[in-house]
C-alpha positions as a printed NumPy array, in Angstrom:
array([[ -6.226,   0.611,   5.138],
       [ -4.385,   3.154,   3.231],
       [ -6.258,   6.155,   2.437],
       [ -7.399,   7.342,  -0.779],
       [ -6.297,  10.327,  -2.789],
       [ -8.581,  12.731,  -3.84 ],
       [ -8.531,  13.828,  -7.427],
       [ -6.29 ,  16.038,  -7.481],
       [ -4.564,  15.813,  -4.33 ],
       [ -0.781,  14.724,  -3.634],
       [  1.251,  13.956,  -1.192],
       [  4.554,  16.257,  -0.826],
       [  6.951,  14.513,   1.249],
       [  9.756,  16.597,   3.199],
       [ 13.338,  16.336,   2.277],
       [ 16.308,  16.257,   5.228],
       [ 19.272,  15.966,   5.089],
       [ 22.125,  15.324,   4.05 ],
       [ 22.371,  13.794,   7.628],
       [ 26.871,  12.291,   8.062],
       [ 27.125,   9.206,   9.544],
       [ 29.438,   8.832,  12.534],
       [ 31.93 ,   5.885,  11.345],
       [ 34.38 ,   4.622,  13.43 ],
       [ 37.769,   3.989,  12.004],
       [ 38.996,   0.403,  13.129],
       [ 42.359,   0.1  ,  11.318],
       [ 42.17 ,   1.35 ,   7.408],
       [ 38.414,   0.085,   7.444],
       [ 35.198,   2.383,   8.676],
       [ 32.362,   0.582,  10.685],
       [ 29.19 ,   1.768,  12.493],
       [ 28.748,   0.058,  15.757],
       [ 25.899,  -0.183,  17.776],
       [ 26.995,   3.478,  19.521],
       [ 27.784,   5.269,  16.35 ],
       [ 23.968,   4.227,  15.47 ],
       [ 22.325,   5.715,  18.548],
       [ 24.484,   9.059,  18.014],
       [ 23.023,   9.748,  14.735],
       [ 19.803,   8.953,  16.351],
       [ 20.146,  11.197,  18.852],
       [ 21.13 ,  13.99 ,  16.687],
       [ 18.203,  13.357,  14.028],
       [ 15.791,  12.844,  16.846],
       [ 13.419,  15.269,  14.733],
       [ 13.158,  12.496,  11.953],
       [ 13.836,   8.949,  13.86 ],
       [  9.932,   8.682,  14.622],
       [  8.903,   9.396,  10.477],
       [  8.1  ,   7.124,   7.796],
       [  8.541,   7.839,   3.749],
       [ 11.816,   6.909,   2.39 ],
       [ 16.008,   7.104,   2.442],
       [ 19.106,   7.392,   0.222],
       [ 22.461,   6.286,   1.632],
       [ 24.89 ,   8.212,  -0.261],
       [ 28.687,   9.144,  -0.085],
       [ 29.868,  12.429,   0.082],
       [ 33.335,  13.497,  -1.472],
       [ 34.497,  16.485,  -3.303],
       [ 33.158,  15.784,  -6.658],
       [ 29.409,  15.839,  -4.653],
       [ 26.953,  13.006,  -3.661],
       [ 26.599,   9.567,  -4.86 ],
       [ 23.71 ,   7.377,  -4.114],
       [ 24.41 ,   3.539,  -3.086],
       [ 20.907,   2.742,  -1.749],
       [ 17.594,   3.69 ,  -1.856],
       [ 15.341,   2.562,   0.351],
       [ 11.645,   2.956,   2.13 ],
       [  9.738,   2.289,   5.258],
       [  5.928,   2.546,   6.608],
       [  6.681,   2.284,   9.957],
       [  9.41 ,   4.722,  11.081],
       [ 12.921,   5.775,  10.065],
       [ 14.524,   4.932,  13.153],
       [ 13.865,   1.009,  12.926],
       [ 14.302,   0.719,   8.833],
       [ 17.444,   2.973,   7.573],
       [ 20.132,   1.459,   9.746],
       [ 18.701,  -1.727,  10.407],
       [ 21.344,  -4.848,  10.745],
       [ 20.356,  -5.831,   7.194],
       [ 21.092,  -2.289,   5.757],
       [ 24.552,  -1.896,   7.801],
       [ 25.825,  -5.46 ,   6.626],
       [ 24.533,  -5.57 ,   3.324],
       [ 25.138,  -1.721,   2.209],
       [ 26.213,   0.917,   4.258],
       [ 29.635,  -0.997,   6.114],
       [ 31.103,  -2.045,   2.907],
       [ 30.643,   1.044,   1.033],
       [ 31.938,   3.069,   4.39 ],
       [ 34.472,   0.52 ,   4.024],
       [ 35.329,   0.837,   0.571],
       [ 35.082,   4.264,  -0.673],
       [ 36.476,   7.626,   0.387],
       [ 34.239,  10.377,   1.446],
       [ 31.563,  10.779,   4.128],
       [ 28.595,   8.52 ,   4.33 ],
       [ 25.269,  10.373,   4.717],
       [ 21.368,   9.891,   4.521],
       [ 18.787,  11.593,   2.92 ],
       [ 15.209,  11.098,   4.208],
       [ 12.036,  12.11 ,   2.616],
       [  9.267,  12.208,   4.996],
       [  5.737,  11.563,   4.713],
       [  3.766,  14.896,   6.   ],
       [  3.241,  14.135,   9.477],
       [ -0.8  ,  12.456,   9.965],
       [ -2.007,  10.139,  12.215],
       [ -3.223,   6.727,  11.246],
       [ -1.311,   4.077,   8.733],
       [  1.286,   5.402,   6.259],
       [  0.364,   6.044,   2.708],
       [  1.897,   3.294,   1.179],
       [  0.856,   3.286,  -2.663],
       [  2.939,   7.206,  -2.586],
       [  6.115,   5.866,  -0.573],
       [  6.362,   3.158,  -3.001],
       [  6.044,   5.163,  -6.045],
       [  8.44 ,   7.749,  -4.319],
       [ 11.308,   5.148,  -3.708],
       [ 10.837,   3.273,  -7.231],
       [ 10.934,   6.68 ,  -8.828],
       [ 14.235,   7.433,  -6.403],
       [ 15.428,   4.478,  -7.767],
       [ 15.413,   5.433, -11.412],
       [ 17.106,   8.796, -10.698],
       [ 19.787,   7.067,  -8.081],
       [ 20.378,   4.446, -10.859],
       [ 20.949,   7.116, -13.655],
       [ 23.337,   9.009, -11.272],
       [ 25.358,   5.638, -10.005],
       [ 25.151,   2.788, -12.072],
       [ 26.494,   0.868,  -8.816],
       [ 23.137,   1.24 ,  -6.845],
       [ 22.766,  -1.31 ,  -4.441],
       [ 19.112,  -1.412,  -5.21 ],
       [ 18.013,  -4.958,  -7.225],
       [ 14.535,  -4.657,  -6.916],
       [ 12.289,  -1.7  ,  -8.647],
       [ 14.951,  -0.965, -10.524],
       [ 14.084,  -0.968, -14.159],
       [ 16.344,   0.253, -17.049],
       [ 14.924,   2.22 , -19.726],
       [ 15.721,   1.499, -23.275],
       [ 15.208,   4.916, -24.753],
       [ 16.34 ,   8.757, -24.061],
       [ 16.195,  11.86 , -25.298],
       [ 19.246,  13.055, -27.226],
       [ 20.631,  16.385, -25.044],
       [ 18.17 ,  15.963, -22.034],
       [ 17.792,  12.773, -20.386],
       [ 20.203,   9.591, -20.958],
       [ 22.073,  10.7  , -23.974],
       [ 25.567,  10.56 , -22.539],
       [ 28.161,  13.364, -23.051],
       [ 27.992,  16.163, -25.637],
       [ 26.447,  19.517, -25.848],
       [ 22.781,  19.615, -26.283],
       [ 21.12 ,  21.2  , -29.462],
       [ 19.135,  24.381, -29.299],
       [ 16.101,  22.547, -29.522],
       [ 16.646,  20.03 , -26.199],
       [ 18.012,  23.086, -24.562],
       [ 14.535,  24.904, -25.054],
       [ 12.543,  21.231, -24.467],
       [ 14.387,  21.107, -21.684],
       [ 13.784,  24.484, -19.969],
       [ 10.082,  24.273, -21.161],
       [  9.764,  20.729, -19.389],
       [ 11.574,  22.167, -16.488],
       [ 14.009,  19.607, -16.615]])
């Protein structure tokens, strides 16, 4: 059984990262095999065992882009470069794009007993909404909802200089 929140009370999960995945170069192409897996492993040993959720994101000059978001209650380690994930996401994309391929992970604080998993599913369908907003080619089908409005200068407006007004909305929001 998950457990409750308090009133009140929240959840802050722990960010780490960004975490480069080893790729191996086989011709013009980049793969992970099975070795390049257990290196990263090894080398994020502190995280492997966590639970909460990931980004899989390219790094290049111009910064990070997100291509997946994605979540697990049972650890890191088993869930962010499963089979599925390297076949479906993270190989074509290493494949397909220049840069470095990394992974973000936001933990769960670290407590005995079952993962919370009402908070890592609000965390990774909020994760989603940014990632989408930043990449319109997230990987992501489900939880990902488009929203129909914005607000002109702060938050899905598109280029242009915001107006005095958003600019002080925005600081006062903390946007």
């Amino acid at each position: 059984m998950t457990k409750r929140l308090k009133p009140g009370e929240s959840i802050l999960f722990e960010p780490h990262g960004p975490c480069p995945l080893p790729a191996a170069h086989r011709g013009a192409k980049r793969i992970m095999d099975p070795e390049d897996v257990e290196e990263f492993w090894r080398r994020q040993d502190h995280i492997a065992a966590r639970r909460g959720c990931y980004i899989f994101a390219m790094r290049a000059s111009a910064g990070y882009t997100p291509y997946y978001v994605g979540k697990t209650t049972r650890d890191f380690r088993h869930e962010a470069l499963s089979d599925r994930n390297l076949a479906h996401f993270i190989t074509p994309i290493l494949a397909g794009r220049p840069g470095t391929g990394v992974l973000f992970f936001l933990a769960e604080p670290r407590k005995r007993g079952q993962a919370n998993s009402r908070a890592i599913n609000q965390l990774e369908r909020e994760l989603i909404e940014y990632a989408a907003m930043a990449n319109p080619e997230l990987r992501n089908k489900s939880g990902r909802r488009e929203p129909r409005w914005g607000i002109r200068g702060i938050l899905r407006s598109g280029p242009g200089q915001p107006s005095l007004a958003a600019q002080h909305l925005k600081k006062c929001l903390g946007m």
